[in-house]
N, C-alpha and C positions, 0 to 999 in steps of 0.2 A: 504494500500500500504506500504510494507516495503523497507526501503530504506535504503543503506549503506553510513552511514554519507560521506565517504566522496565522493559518487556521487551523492551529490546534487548542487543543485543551486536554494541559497535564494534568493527571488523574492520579491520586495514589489508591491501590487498591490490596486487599488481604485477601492472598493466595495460600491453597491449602498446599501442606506439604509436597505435593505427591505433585499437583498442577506445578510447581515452582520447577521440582525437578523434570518434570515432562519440557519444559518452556527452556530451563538451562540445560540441556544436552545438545540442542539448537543453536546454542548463542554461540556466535563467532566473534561478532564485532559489537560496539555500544550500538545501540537503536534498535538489535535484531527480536527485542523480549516485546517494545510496540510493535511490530511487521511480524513477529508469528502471531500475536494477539490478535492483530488488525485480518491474517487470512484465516485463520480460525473461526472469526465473526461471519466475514464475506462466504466460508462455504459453511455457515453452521445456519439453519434454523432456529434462531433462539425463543421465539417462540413454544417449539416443540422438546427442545430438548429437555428432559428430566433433571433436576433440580433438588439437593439436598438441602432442605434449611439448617441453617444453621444453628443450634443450639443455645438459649441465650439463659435457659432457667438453671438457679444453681443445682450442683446435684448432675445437670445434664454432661455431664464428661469430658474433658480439656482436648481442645484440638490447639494443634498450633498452627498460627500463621505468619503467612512471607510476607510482611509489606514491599511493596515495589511502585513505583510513579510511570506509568503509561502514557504515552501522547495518541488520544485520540484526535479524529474529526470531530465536532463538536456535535452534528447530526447523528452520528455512530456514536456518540456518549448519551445525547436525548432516547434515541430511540430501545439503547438498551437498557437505560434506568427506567423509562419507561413500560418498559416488558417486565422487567424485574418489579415494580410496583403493581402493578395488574395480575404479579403470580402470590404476589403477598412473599417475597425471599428478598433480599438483600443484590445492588448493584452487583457486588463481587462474588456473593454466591453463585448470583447465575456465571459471569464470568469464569469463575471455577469450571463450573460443569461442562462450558463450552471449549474448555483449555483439554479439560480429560476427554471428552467424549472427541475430541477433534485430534489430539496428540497419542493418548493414551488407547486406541481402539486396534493397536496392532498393525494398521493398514499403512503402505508407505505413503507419506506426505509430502508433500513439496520441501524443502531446506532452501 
């Protein structure tokens, strides 16, 4: 995804373990964790795709997370907090789920 610096909008976001490491085995150069992000998005249906919430009650079990800052397009940042409001999950939960179900499904992916 190429993007014109100035229509973006950096995003920090908390990625589950497993997504962080699915996203760095990828990384070659700086910017490549936004551009697997950004094709991930482009061939994921985030709509459709299955969505863990994430846990917020105590008691409910410690996961950890990767904070990391994204450069979206600003309409691909609307549209998916957007979706993510409408499933009742969190921005970066759904992004999780679009990182694993997109990186993590076995099949080979573009680099």
């Amino acid at each position: 995804m190429t993007m014109n610096p100035e229509a973006v909008k950096l995003v920090t976001v908390r990625l589950s373990e497993r997504a962080d490491r699915l996203l760095r085995k990828k990384v070659e150069r700086k910017g490549d964790v936004s551009r697997l992000i950004g094709d991930a998005i482009a061939a994921t249906d985030f709509a459709a795709i299955e969505v863990t919430p994430r846990k917020r009650q105590p008691g409910g079990g410690r996961q950890t997370f990767i904070t990391t800052s994204v450069k979206f397009v600003p309409e691909v940042h609307e549209a998916l907090a957007a979706t993510a409001k409408l499933r009742g999950v969190s921005t970066s939960a759904l992004l999780d789920a679009i990182i694993i179900g997109f990186y993590g499904s076995g099949k080979p992916k573009p680099s």
